[in-house]
PDB file of the backbone (N, CA, C, O) and the ligand in Angstrom, with CONECT records:
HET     ZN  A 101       1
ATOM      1  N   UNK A   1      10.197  18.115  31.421  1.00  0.00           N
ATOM      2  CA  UNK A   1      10.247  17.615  30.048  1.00  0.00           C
ATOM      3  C   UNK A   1      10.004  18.755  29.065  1.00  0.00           C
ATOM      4  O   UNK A   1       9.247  19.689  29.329  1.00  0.00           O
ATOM      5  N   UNK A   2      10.659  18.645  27.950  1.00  0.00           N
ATOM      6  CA  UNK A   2      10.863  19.949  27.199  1.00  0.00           C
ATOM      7  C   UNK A   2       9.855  19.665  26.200  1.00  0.00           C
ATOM      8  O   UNK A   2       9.887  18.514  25.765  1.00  0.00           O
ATOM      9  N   UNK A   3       9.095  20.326  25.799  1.00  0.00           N
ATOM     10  CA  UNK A   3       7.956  20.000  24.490  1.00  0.00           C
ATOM     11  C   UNK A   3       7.885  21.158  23.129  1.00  0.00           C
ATOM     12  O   UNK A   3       7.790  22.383  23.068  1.00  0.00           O
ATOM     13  N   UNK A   4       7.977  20.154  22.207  1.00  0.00           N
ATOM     14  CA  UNK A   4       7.807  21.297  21.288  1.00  0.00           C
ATOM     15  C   UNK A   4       6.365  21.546  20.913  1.00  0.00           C
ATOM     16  O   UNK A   4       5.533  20.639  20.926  1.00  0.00           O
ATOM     17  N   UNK A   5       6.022  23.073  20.505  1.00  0.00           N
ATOM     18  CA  UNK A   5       5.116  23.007  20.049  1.00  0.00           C
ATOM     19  C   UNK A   5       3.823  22.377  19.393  1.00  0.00           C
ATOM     20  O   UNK A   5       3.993  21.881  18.280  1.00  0.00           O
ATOM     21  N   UNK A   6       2.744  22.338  19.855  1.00  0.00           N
ATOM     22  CA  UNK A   6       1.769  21.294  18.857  1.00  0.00           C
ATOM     23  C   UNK A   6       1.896  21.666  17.192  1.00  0.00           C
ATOM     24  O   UNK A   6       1.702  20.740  16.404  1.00  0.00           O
ATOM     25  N   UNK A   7       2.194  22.910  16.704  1.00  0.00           N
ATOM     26  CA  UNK A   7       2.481  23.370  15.525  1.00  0.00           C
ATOM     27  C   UNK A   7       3.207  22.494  14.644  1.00  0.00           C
ATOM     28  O   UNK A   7       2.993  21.930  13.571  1.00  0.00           O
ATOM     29  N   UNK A   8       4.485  22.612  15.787  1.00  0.00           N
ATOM     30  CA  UNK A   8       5.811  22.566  15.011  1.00  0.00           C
ATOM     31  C   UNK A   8       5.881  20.816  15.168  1.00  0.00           C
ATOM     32  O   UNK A   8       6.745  20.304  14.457  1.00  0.00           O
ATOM     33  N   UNK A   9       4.991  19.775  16.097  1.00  0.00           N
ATOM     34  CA  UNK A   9       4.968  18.629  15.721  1.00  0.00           C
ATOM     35  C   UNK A   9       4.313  18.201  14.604  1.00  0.00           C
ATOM     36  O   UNK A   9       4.879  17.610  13.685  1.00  0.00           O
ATOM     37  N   UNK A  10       2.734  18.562  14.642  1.00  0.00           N
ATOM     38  CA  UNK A  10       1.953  18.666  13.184  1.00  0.00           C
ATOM     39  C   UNK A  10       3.096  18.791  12.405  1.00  0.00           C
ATOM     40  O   UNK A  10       3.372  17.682  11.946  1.00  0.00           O
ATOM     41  N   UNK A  11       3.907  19.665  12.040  1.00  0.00           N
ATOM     42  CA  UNK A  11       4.662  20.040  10.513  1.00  0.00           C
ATOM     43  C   UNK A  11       5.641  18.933  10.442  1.00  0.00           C
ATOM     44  O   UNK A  11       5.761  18.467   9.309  1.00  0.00           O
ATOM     45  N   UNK A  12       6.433  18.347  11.442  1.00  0.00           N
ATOM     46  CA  UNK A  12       7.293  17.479  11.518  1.00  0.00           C
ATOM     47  C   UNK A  12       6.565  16.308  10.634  1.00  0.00           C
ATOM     48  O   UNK A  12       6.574  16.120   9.418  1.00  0.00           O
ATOM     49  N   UNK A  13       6.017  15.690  11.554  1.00  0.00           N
ATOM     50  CA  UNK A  13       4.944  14.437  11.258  1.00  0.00           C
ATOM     51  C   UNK A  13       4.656  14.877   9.456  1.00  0.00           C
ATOM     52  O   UNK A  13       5.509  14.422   8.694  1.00  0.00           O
ATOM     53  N   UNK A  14       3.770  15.528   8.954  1.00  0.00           N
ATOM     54  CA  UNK A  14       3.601  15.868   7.997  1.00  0.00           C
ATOM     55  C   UNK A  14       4.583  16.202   7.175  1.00  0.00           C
ATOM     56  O   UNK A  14       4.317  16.473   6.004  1.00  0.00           O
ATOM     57  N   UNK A  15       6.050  16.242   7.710  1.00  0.00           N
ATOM     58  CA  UNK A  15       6.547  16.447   6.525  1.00  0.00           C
ATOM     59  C   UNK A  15       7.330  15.143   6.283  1.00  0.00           C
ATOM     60  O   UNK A  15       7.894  14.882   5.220  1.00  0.00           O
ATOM     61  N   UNK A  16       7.312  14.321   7.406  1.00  0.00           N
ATOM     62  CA  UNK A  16       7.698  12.906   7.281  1.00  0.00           C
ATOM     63  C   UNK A  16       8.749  12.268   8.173  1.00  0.00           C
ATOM     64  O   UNK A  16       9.190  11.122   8.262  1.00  0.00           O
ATOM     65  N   UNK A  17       9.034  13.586   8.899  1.00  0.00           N
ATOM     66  CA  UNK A  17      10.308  13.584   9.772  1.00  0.00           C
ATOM     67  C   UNK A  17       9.604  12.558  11.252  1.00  0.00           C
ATOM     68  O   UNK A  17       8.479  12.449  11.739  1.00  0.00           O
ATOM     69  N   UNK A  18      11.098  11.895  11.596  1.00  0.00           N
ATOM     70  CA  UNK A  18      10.742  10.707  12.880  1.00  0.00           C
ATOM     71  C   UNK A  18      10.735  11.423  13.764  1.00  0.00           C
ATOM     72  O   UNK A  18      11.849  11.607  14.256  1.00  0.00           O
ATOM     73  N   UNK A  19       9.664  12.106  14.358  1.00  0.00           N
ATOM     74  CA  UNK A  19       9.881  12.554  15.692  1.00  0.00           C
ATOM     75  C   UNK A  19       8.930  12.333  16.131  1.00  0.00           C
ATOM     76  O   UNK A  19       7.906  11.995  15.538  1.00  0.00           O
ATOM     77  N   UNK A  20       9.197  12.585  18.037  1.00  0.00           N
ATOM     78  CA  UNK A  20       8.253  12.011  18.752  1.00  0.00           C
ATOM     79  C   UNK A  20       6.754  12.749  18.666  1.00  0.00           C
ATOM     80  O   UNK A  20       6.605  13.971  18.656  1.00  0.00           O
ATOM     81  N   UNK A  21       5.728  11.816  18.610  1.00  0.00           N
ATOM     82  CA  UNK A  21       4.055  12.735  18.073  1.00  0.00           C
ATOM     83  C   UNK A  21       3.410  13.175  19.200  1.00  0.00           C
ATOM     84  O   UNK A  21       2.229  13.519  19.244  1.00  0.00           O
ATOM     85  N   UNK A  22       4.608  13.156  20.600  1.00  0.00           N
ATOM     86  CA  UNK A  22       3.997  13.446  21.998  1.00  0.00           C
ATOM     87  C   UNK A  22       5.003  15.068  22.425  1.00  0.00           C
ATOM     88  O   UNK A  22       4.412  16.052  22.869  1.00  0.00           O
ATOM     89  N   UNK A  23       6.440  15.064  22.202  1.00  0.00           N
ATOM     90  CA  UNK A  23       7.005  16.090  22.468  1.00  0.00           C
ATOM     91  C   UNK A  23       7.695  16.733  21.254  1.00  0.00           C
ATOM     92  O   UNK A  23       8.104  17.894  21.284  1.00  0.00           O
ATOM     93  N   UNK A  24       7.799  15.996  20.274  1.00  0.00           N
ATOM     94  CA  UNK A  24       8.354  16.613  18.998  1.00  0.00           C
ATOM     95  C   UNK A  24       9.739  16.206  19.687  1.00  0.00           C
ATOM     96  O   UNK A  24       9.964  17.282  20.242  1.00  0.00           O
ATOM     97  N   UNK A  25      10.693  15.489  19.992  1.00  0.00           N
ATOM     98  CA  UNK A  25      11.949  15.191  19.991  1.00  0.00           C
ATOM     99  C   UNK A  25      12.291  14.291  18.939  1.00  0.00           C
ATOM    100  O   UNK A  25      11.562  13.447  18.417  1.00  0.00           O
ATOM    101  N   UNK A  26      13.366  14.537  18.711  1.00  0.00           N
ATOM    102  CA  UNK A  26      14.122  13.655  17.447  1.00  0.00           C
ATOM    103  C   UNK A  26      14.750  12.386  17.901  1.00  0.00           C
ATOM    104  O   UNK A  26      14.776  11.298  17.326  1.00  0.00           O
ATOM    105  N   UNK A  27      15.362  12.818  19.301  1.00  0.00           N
ATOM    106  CA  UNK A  27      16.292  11.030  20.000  1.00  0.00           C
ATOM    107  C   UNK A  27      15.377  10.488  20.153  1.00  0.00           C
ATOM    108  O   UNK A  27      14.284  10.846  20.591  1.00  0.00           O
ATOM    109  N   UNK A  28      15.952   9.041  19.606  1.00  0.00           N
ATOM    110  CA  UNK A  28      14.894   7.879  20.188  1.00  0.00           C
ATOM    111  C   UNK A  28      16.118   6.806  21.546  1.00  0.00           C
ATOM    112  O   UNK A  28      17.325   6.987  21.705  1.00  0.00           O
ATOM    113  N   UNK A  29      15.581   6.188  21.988  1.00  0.00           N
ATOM    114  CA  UNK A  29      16.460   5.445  23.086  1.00  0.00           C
ATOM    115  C   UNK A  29      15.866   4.060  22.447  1.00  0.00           C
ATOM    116  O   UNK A  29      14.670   3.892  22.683  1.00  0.00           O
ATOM    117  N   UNK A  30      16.471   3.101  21.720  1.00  0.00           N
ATOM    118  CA  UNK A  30      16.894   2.040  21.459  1.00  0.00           C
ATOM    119  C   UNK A  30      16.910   0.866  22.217  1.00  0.00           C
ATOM    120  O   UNK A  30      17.679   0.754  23.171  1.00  0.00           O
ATOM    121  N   UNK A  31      16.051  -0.120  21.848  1.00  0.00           N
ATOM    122  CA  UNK A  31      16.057  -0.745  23.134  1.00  0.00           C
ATOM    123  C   UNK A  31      15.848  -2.759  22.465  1.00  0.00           C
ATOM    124  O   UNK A  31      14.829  -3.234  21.964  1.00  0.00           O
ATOM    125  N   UNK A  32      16.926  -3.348  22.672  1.00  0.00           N
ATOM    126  CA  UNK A  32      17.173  -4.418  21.852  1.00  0.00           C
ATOM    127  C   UNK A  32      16.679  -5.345  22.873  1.00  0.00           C
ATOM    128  O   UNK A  32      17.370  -5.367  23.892  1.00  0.00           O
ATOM    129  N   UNK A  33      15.555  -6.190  22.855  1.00  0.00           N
ATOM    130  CA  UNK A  33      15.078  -7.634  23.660  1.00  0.00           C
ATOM    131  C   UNK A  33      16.276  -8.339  23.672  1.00  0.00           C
ATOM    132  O   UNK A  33      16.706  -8.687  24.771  1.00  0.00           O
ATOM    133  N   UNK A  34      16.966  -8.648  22.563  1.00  0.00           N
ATOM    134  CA  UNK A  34      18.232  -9.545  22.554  1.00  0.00           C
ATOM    135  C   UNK A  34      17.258 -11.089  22.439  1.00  0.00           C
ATOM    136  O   UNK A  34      17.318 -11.874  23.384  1.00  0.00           O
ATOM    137  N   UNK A  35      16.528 -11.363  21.413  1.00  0.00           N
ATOM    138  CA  UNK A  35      15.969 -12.602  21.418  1.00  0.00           C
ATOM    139  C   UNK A  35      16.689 -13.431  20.686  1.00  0.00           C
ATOM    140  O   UNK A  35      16.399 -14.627  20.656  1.00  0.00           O
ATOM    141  N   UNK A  36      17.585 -12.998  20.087  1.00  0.00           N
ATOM    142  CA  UNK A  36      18.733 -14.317  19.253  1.00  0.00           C
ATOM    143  C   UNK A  36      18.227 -13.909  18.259  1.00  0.00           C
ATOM    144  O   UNK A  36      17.111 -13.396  18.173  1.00  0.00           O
ATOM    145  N   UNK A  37      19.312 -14.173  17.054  1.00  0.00           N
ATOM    146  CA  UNK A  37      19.330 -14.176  15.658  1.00  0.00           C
ATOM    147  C   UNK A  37      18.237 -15.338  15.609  1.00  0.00           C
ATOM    148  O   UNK A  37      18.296 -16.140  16.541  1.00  0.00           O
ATOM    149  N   UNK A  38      17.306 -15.526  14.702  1.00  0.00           N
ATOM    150  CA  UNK A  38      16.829 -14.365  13.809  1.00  0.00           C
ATOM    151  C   UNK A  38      15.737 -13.685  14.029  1.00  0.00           C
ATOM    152  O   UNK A  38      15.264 -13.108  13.050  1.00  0.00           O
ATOM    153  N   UNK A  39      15.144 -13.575  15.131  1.00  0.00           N
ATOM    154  CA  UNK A  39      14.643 -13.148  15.519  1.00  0.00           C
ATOM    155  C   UNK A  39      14.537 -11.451  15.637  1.00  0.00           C
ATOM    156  O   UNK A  39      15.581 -10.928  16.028  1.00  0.00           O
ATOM    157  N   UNK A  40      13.729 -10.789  15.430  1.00  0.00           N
ATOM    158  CA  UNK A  40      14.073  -9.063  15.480  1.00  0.00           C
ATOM    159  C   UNK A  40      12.816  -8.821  16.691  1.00  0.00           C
ATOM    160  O   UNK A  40      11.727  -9.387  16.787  1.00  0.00           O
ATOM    161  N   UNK A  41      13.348  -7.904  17.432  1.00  0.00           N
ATOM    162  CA  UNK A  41      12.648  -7.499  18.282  1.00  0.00           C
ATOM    163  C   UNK A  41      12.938  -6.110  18.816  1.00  0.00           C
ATOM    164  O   UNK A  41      13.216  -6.265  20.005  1.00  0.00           O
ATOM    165  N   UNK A  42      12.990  -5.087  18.563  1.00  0.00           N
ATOM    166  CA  UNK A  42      13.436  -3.768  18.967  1.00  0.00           C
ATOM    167  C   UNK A  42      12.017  -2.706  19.254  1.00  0.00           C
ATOM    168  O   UNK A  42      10.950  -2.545  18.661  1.00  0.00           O
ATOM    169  N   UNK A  43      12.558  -2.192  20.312  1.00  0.00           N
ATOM    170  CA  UNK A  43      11.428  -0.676  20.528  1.00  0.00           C
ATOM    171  C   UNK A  43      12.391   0.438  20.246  1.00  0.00           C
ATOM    172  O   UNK A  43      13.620   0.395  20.301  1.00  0.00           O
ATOM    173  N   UNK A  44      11.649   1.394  19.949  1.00  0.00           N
ATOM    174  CA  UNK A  44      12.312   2.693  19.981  1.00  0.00           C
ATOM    175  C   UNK A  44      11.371   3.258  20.754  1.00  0.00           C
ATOM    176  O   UNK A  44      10.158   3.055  20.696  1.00  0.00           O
ATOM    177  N   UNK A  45      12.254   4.337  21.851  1.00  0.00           N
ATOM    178  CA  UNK A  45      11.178   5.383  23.016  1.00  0.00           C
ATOM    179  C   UNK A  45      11.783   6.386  22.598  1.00  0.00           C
ATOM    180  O   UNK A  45      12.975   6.514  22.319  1.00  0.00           O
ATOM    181  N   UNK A  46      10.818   7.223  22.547  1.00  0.00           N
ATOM    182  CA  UNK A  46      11.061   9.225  22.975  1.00  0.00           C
ATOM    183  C   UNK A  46      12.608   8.849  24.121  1.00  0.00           C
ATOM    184  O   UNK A  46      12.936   8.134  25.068  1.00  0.00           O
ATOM    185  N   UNK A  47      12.948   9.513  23.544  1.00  0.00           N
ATOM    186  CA  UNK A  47      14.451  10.046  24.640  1.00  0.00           C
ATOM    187  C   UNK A  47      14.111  11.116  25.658  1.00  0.00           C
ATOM    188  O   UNK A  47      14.646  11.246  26.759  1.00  0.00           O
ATOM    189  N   UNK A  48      13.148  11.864  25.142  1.00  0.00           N
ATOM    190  CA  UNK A  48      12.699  12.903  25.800  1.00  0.00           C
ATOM    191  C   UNK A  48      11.964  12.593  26.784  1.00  0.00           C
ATOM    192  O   UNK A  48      12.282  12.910  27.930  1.00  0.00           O
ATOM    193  N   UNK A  49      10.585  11.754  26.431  1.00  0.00           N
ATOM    194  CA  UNK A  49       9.609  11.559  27.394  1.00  0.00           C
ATOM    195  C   UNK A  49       8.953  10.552  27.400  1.00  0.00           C
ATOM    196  O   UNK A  49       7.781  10.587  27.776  1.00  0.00           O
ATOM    197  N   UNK A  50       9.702   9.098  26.876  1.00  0.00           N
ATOM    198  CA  UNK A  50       9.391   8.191  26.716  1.00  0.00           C
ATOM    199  C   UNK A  50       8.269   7.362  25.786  1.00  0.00           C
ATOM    200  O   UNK A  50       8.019   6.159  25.713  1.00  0.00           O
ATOM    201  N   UNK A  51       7.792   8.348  25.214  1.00  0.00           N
ATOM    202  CA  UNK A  51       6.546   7.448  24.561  1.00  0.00           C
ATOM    203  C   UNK A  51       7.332   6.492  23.564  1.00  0.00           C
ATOM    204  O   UNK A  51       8.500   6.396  23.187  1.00  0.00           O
ATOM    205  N   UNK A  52       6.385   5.968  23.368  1.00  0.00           N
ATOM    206  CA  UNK A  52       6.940   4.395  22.001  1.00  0.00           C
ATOM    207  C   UNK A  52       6.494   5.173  20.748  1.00  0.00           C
ATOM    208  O   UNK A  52       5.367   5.465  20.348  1.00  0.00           O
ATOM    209  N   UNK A  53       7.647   5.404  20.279  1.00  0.00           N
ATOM    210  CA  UNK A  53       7.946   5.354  19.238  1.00  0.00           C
ATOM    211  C   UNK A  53       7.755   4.623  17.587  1.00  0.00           C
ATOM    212  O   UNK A  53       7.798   5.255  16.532  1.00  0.00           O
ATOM    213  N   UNK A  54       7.554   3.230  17.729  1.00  0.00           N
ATOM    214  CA  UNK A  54       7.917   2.264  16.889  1.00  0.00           C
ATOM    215  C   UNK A  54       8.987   0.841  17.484  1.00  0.00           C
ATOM    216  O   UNK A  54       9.119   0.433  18.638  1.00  0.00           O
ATOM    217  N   UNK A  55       9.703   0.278  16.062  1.00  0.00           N
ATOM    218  CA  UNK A  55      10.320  -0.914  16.211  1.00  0.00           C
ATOM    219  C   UNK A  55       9.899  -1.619  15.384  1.00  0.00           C
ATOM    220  O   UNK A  55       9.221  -1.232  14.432  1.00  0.00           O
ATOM    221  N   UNK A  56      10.328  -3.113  15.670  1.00  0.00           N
ATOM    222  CA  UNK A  56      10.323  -3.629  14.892  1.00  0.00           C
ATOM    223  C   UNK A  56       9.997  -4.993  15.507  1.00  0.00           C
ATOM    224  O   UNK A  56      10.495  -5.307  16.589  1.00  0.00           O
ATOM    225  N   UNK A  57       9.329  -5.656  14.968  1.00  0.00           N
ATOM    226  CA  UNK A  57       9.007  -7.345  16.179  1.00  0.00           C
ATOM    227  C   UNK A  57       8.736  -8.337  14.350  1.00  0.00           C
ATOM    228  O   UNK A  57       7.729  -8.493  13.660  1.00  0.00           O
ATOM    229  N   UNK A  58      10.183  -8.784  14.176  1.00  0.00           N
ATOM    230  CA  UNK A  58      10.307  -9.865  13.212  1.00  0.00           C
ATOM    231  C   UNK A  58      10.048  -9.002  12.030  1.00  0.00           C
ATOM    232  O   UNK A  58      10.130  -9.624  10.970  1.00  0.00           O
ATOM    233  N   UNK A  59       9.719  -7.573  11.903  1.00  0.00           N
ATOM    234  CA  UNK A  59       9.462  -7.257  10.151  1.00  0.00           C
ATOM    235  C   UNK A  59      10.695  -5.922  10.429  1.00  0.00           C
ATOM    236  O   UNK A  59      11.500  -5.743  11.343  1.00  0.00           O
ATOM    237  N   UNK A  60      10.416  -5.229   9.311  1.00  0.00           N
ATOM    238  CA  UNK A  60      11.070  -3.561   9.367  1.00  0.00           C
ATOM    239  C   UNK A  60      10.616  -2.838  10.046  1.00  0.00           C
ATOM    240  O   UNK A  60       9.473  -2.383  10.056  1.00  0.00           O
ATOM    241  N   UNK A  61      11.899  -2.555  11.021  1.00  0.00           N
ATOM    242  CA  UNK A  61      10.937  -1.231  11.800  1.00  0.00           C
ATOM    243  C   UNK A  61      10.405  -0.239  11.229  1.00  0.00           C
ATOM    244  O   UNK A  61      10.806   0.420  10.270  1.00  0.00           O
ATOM    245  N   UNK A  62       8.899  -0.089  12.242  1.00  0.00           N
ATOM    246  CA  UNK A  62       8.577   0.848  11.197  1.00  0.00           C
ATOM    247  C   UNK A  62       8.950   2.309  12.563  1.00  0.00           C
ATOM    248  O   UNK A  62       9.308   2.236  13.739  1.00  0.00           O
ATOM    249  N   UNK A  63       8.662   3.414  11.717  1.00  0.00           N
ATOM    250  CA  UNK A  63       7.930   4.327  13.008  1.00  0.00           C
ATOM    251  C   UNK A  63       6.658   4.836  13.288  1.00  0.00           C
ATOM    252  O   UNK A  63       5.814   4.566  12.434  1.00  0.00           O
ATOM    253  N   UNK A  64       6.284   5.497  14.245  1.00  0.00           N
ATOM    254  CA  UNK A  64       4.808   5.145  14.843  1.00  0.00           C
ATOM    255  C   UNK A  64       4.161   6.706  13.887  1.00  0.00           C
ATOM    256  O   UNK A  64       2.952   6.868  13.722  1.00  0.00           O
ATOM    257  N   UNK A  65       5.155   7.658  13.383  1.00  0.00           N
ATOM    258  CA  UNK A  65       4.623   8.709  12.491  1.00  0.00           C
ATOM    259  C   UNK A  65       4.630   8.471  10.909  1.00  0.00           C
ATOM    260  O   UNK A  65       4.215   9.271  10.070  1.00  0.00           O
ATOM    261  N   UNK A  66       5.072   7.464  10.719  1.00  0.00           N
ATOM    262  CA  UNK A  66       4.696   6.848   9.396  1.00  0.00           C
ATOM    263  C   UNK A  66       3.421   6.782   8.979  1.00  0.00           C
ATOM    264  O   UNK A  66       3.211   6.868   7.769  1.00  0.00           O
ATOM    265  N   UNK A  67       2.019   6.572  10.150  1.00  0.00           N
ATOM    266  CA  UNK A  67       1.018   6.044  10.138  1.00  0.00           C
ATOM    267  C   UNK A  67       0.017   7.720  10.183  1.00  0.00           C
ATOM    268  O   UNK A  67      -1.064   8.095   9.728  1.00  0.00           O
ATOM    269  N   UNK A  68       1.066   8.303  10.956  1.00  0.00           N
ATOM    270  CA  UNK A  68       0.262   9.645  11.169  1.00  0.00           C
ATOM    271  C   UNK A  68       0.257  10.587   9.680  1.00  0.00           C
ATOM    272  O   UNK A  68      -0.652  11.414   9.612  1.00  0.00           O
ATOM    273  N   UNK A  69       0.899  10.534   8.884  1.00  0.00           N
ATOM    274  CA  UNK A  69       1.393  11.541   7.791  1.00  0.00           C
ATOM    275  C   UNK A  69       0.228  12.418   7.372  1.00  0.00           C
ATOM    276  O   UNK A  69       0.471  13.570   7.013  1.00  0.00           O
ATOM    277  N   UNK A  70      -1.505  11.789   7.395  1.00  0.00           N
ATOM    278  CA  UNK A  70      -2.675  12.416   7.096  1.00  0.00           C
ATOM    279  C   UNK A  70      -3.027  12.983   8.349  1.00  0.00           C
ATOM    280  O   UNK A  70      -4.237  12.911   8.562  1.00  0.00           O
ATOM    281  N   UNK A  71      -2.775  13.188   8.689  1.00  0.00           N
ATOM    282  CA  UNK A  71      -3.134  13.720  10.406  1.00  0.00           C
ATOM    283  C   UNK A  71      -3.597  15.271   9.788  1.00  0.00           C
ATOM    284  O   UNK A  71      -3.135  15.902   8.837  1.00  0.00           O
ATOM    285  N   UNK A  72      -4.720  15.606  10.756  1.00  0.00           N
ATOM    286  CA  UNK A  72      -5.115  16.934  10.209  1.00  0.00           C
ATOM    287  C   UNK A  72      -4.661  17.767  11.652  1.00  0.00           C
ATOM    288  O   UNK A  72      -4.353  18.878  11.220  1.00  0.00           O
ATOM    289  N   UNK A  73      -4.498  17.786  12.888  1.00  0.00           N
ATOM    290  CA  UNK A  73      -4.487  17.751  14.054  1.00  0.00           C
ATOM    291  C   UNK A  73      -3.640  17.041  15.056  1.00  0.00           C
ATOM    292  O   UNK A  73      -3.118  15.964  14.770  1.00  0.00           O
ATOM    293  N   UNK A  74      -3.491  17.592  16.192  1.00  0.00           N
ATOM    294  CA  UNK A  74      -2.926  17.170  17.319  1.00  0.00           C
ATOM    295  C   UNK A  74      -3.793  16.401  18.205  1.00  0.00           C
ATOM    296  O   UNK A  74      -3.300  15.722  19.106  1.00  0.00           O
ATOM    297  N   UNK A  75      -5.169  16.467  17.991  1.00  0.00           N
ATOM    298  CA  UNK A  75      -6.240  15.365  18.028  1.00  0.00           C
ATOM    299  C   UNK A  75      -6.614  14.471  17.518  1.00  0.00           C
ATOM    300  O   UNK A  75      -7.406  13.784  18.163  1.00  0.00           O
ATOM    301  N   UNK A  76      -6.341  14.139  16.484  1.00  0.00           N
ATOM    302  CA  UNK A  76      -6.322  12.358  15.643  1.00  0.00           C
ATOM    303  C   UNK A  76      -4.807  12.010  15.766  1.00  0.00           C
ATOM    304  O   UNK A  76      -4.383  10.920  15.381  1.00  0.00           O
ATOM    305  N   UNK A  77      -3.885  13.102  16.392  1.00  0.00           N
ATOM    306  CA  UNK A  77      -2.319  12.123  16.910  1.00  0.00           C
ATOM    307  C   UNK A  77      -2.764  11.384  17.847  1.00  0.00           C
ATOM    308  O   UNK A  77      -2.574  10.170  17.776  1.00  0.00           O
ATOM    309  N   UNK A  78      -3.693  12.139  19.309  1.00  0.00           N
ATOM    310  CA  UNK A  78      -3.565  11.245  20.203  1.00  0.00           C
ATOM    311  C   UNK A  78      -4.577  10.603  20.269  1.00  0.00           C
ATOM    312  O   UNK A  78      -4.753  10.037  21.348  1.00  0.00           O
ATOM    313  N   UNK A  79      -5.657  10.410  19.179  1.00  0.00           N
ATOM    314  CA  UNK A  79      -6.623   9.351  19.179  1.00  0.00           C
ATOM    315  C   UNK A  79      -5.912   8.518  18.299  1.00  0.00           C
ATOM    316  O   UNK A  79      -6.622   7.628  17.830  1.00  0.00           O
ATOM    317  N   UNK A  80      -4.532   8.512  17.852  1.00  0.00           N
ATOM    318  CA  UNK A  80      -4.347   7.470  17.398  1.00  0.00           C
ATOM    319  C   UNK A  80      -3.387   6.778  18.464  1.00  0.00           C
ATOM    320  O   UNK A  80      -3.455   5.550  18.405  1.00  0.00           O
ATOM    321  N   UNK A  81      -2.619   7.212  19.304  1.00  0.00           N
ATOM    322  CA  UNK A  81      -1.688   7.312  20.279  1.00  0.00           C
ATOM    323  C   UNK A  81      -2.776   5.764  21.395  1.00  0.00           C
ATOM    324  O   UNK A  81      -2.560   4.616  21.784  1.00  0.00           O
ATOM    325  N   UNK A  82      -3.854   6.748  21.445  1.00  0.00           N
ATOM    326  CA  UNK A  82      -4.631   5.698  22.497  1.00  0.00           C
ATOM    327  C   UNK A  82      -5.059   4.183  21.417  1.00  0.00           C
ATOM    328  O   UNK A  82      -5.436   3.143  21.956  1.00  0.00           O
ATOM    329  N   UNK A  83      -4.963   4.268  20.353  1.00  0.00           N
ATOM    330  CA  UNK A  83      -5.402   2.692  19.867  1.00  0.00           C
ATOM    331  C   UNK A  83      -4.076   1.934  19.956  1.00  0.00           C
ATOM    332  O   UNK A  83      -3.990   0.834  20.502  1.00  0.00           O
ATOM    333  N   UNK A  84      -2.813   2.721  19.266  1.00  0.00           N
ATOM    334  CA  UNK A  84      -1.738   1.822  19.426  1.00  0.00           C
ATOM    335  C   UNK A  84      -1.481   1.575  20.853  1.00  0.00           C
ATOM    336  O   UNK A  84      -0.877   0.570  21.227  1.00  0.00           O
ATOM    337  N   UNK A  85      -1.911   2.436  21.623  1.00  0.00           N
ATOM    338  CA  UNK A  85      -1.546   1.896  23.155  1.00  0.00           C
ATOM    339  C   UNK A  85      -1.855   0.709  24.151  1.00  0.00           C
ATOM    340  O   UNK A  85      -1.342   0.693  25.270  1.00  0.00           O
TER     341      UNK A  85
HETATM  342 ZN    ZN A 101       8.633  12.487  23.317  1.00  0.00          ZN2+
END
């Protein structure tokens, strides 16, 4: 699995960009429950290395670095990583 830098994820995240807060990848892999209209139910995973991403369950997806943007560290990513988990 290819990883980017802890640097260069910090700057991502912080600058607002969707990428993954585990490898810094940009693909997400898409993944539709198919629960019937109207219902919304979607995940998005790392393409890279699977982590969850975000989605959406009945509201707007959100993504999971939306939440990170104050992040001072690559250590309150993954103490936040372990609550959403
Ligand atoms: Zn990843």
């Amino acid at each position: 699995m290819k990883k980017k830098s802890n640097r260069v994820i910090l700057n991502r995240i912080k600058k607002g960009k969707f990428c993954c807060p585990v490898c810094g990848d940009y693909r997400m892999r898409i993944y539709d429950h198919q629960v019937g209209y109207p219902e919304i139910w979607v995940d998005w995973n790392c393409k890279n290395c699977g982590q969850w991403v975000g989605g959406a369950d009945n509201s707007l997806p959100v993504h999971i670095t939306e939440s990170m943007r104050d992040v001072r560290s690559m250590k309150d990513i993954r103490r936040m990583l372990e609550i959403l988990v």
